[in-house]
C-alpha positions as CSV (number, residue, x, y, z in Angstrom):
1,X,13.7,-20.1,72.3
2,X,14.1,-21.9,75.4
3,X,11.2,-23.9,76.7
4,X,10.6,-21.4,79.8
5,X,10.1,-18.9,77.3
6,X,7.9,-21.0,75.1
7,X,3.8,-20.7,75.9
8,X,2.2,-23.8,77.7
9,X,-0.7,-23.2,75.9
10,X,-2.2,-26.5,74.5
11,X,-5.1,-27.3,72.0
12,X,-6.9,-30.5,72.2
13,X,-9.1,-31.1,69.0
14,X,-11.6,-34.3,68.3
15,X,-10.9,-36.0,65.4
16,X,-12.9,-39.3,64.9
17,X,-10.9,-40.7,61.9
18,X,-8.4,-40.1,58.9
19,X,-10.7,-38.6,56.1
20,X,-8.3,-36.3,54.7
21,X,-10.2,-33.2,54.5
22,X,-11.6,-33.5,57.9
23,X,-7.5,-34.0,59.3
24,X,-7.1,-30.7,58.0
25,X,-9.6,-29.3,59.0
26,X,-9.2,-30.1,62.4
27,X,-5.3,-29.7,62.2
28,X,-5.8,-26.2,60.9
29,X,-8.0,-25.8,64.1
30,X,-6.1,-26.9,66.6
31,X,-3.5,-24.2,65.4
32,X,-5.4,-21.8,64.9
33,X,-6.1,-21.9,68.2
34,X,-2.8,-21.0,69.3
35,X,-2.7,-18.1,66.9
36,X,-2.5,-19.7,63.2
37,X,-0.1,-21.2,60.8
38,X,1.5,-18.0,60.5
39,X,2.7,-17.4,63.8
40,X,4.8,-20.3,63.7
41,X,6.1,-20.4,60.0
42,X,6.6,-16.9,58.3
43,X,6.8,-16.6,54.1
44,X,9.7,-18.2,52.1
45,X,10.7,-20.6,55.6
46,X,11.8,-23.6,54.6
47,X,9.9,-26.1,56.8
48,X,11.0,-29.6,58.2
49,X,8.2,-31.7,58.8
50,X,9.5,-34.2,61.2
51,X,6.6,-37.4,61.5
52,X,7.1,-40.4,63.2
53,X,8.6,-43.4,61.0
54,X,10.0,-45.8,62.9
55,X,10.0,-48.5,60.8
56,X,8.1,-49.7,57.5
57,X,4.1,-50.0,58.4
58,X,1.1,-49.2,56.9
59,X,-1.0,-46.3,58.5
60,X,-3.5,-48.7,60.1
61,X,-0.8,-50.3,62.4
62,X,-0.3,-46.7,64.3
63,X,3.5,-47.3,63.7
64,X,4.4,-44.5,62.1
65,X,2.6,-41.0,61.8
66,X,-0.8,-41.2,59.5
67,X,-0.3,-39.5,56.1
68,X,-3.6,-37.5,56.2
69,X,-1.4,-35.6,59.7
70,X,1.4,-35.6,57.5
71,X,-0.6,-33.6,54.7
72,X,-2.8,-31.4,56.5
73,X,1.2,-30.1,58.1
74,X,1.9,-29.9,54.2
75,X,-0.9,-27.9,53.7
76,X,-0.5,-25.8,56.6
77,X,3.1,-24.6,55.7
78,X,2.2,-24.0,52.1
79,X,-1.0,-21.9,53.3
80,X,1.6,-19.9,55.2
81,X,4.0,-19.3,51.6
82,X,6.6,-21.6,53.3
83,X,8.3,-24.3,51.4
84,X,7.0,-28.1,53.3
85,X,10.2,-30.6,53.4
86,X,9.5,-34.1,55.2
87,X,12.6,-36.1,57.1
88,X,13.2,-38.4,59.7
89,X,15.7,-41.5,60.0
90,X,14.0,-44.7,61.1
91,X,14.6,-47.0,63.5
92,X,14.6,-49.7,60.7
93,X,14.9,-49.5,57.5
94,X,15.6,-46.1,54.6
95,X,13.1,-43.1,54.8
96,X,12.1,-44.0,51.7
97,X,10.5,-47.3,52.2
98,X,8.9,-45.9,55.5
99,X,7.1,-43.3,52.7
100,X,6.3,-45.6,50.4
101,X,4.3,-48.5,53.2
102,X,2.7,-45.6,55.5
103,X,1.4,-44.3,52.7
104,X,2.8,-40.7,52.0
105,X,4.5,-41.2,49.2
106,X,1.9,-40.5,47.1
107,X,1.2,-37.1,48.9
108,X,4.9,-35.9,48.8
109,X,4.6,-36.7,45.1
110,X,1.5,-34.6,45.0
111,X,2.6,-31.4,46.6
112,X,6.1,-31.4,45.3
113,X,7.8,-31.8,48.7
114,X,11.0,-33.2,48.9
115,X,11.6,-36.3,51.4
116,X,14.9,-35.6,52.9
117,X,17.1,-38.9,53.1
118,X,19.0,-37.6,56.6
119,X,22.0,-39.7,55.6
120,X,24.6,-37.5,56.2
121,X,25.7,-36.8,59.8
122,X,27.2,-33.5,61.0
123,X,28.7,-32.3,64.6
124,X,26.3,-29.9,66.6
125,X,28.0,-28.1,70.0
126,X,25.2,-27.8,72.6
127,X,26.7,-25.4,75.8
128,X,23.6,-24.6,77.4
129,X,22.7,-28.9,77.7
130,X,23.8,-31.8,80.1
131,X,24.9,-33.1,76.7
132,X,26.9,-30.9,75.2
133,X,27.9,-32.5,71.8
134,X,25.3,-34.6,68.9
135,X,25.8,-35.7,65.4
136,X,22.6,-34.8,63.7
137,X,21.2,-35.1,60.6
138,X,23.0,-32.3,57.8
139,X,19.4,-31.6,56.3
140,X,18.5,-30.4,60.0
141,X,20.9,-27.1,59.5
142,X,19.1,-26.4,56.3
143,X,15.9,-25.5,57.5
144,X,14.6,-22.5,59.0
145,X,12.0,-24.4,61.4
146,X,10.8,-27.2,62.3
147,X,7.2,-28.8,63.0
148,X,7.3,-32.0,64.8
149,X,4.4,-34.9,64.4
150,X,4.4,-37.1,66.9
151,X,2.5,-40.1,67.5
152,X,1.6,-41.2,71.2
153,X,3.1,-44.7,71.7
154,X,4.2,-47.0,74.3
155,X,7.7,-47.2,74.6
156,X,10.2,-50.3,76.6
157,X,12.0,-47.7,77.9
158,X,10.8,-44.5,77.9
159,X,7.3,-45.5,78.9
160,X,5.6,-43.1,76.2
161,X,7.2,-41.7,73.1
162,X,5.2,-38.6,72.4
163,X,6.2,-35.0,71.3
164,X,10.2,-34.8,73.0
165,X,11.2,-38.2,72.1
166,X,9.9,-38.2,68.3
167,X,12.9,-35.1,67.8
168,X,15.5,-38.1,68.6
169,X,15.0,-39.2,64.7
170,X,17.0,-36.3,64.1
171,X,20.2,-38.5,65.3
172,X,21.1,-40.6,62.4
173,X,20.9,-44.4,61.8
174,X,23.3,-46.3,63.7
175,X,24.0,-43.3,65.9
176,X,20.7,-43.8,67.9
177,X,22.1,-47.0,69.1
178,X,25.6,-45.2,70.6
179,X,23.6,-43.1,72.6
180,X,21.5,-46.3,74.1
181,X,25.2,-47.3,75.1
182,X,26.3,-44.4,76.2
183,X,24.0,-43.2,79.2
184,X,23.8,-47.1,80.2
185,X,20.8,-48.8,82.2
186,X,19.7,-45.2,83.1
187,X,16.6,-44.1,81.6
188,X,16.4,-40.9,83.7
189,X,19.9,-40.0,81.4
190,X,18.4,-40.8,78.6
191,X,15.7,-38.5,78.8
192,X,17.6,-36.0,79.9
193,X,19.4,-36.7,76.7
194,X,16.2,-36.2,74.6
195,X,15.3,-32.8,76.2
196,X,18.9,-31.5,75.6
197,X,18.4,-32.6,72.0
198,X,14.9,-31.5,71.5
199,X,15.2,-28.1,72.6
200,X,18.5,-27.7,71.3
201,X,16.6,-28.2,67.4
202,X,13.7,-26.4,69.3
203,X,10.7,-27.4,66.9
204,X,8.7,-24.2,66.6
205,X,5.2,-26.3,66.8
206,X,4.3,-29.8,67.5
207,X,0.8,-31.6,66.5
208,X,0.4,-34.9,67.7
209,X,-1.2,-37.8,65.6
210,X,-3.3,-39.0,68.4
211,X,-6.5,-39.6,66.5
212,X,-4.9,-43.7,66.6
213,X,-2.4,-44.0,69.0
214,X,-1.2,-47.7,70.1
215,X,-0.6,-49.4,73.3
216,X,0.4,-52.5,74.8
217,X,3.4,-53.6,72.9
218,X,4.5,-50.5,71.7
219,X,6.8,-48.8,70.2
220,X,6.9,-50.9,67.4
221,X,4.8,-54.3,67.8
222,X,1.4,-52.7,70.2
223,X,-2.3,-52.9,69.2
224,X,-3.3,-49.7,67.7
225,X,-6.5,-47.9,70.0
226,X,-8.9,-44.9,69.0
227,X,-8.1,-42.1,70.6
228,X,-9.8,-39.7,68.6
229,X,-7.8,-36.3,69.4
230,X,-5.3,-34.1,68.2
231,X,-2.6,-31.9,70.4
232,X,-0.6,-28.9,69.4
233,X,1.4,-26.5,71.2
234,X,5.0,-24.7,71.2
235,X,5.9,-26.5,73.6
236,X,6.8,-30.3,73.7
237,X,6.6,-31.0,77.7
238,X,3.3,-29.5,77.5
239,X,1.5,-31.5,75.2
240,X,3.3,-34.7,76.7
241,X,1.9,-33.4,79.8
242,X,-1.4,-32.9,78.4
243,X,-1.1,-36.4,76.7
244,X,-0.2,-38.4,79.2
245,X,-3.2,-37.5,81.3
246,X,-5.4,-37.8,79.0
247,X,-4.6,-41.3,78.8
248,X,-4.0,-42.2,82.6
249,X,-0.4,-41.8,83.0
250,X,0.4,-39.8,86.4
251,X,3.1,-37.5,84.8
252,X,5.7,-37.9,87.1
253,X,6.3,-41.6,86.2
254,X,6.9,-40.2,82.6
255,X,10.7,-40.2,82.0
256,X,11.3,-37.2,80.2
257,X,8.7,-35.2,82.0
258,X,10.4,-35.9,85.4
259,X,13.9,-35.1,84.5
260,X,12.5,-32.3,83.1
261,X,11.0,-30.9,86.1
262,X,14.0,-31.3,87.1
263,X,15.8,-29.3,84.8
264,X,13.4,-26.5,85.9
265,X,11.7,-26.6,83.0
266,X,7.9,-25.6,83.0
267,X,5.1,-27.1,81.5
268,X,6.0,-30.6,83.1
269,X,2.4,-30.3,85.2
270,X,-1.0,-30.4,83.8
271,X,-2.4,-27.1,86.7
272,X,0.8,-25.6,84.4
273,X,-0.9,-25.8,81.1
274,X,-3.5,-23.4,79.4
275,X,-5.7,-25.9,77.3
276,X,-7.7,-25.0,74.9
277,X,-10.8,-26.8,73.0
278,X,-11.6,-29.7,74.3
279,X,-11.3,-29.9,78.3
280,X,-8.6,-33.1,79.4
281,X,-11.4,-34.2,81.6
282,X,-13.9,-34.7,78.6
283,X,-11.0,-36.8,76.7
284,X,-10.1,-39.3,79.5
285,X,-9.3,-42.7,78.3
286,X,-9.7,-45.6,80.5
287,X,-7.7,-49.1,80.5
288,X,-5.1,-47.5,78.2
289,X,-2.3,-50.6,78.7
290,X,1.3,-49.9,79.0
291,X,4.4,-52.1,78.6
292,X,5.3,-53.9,82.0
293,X,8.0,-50.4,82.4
294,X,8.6,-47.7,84.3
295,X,10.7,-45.3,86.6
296,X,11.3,-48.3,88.8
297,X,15.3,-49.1,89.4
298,X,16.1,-45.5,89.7
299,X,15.1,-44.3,93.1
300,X,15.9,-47.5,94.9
301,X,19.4,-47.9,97.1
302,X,22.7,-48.2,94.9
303,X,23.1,-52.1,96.6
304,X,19.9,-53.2,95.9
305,X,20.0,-51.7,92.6
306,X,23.1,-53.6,92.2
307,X,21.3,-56.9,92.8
308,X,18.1,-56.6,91.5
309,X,19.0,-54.8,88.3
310,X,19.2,-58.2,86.3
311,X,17.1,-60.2,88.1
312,X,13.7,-58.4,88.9
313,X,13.9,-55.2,86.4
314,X,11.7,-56.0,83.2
315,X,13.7,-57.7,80.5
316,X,13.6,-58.3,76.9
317,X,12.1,-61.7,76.2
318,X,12.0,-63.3,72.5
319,X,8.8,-65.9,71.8
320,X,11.0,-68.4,69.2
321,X,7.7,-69.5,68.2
322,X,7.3,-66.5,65.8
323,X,10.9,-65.1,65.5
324,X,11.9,-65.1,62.1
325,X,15.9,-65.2,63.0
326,X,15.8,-62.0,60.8
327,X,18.4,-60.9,63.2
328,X,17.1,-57.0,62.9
329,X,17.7,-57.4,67.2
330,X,21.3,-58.3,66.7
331,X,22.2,-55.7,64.8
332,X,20.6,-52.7,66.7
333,X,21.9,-54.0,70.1
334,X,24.4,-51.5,71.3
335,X,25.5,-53.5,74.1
336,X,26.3,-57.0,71.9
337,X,24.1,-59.2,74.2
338,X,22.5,-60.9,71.5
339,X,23.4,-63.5,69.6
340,X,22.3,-66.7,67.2
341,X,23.3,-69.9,69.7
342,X,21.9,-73.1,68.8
343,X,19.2,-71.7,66.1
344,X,18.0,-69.3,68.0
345,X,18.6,-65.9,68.9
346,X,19.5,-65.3,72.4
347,X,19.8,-62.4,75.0
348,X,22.7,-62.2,77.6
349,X,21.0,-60.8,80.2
350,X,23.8,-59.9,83.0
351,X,24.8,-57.6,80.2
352,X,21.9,-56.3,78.7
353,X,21.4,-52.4,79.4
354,X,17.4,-52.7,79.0
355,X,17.0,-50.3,76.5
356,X,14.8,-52.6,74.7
357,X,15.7,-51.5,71.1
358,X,15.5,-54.7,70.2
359,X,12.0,-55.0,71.1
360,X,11.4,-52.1,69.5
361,X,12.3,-52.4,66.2
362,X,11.3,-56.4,65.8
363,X,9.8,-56.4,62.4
364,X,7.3,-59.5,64.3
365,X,6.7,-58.3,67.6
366,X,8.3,-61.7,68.5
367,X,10.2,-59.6,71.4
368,X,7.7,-58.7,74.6
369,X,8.9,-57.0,77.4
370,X,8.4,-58.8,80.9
371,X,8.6,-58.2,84.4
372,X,10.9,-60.3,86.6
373,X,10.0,-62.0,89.8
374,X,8.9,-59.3,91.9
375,X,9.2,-55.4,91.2
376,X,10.9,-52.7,93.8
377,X,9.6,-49.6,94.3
378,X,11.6,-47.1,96.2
């Protein structure tokens, strides 16, 4: 199902904190709002539960998706006489150790549901996309649906990695990276590159984790902040629309919900969106902070693009004072721009793409992203 054909219906649910009953509970509401469990996921499905788990946290850093989220969609798909399976591939790190330090190993272990490893790679045509070939994870091709648990995070590049952008786990390991070096210092490519791929595995529900969600930061390295909320809908632009006003992001300087107004896909604005429960002007958050990003560079003429792109664009910048010299940065950077040089690790900047991968996945948070001396708008 494409996502014009998809309902822009959108439940917003409070949920004050991670007591595991309650989670369900309100889980099971916000869905049942939409219809139930059962409209989504039909007896004997085999399920793919797709979280957030970027990289090796506990719960109460709001890296990774909270286990109580990640049960109640156990729960869910079980109530329904489906068969739960949960998968991702990390930023950082093997799926297993993300289980095992977020906390959800012990539920997996508990409900009998298999953690798939999404080692193996396979090749995926896409004729309808911009993109029309990825390498996705085998176990993906297994399963009859999907249900995708995002968390709402800041993000270098992106600006927000919420509901489209938490599918892009489905690309394996390495893999990620190629793509970072593929589309360039164009984030408007990128996320066209994440719609293709998201609605090319077209999750068949999404419930965001937003009861923490974490700013400054982010994706990897921000301050965890209440929220309090939950979001589901079938459609991903729609809850990322929903989302991003809730917490004072004009939609149209989110990446992938630009591009994909431009793709004519619908959902992208918030008048578009039929919400139910709580209304977005009861959940407004105030003071949310960002990373020092956004959809600058791209609408400003080619030759002062040209110029400004390395010296006034936010930048990757490493505090030595706390960098470990793990060298996690070196060996995620698609472009090759950084390197140990006189015991330290270093950034080459003229050749840096900005995706900010290394910022994202700095097991420290010793890399910050900063602005440069002035910022262009065009």
């Amino acid at each position: 199902m494409k996502s014009s054909e998809k309902s822009k219906e959108v439940s917003i649910i409070k949920c004050d904190d991670y007591d595991t009953e309650d989670v369900y509970l309100k889980v099971k509401e916000s869905v049942d709002l939409l219809g139930g469990i059962k409209k989504f996921v039909s007896r004997g499905d085999r399920v793919l539960i797709k979280p957030n788990m970027l990289s090796a946290k506990p719960p109460e850093s709001a890296v990774q998706t909270h286990p109580a989220v990640i049960e109640a969609a156990i729960r869910l798909v079980i109530d329904a006489g489906a068969i739960p399976l949960v998968g991702d591939s990390p930023g950082i790190g093997s799926s297993k150790s993300c289980a095992e330090k977020g906390g959800f190993s012990p539920i997996l272990e508990k409900y009998g549901t298999e953690l798939l490893k999404f080692n193996d790679a396979v090749t995926v045509k896409n004729p309808d996309g911009t993109f029309k070939v990825f390498e996705i994870a085998r176990d993906i091709l297994e399963v009859d649906k999907i249900i995708n648990l995002p968390k709402p995070k800041t993000h270098g590049q992106m600006v927000m990695t919420m509901a489209v952008k938490n599918t892009f786990g489905a690309v394996v390991g390495a893999k990620k990276t190629q793509w970072h070096l593929k589309v360039g210092n164009s984030p408007a490519k990128f996320a066209r590159m994440l719609l293709d791929l998201h609605y090319m595995l077209n999750p068949t529900l999404s419930i965001m984790d937003a009861i923490t969600a974490m700013e400054g930061n982010g994706p990897g390295s921000g301050d965890p902040v209440d929220l309090g909320l939950i979001f589901a809908g079938a459609d991903a632009t729609a809850i990322d629309a929903a989302a991003s006003s809730v917490v004072g992001l004009d939609t149209s300087l989110l990446y992938t919900l630009s591009e994909a107004k431009r793709m004519g896909i619908g959902g992208t604005d918030i008048s578009e969106i039929d919400v139910q429960g709580e209304r977005i002007d009861d959940v407004l958050v105030s003071g949310f902070k960002f990373t020092p990003t956004g959809p600058i560079m791209g609408r400003t003429p080619a030759i002062i693009t040209r110029i400004a792109r390395r010296a006034l664009t936010p930048r990757p910048v490493i505090n030595h004072d706390i960098c470990t010299m793990c060298r996690q940065c070196e060996k995620i950077c698609s472009a090759k721009v950084i390197k140990k040089s006189k015991g330290r690790m270093t950034i080459d900047y003229h050749n840096c793409i900005r995706c900010f991968c290394c910022q994202e996945i700095c097991p420290e948070g010793a890399i910050t992203i900063r602005r440069g001396p002035r910022v262009i708008f065009g």
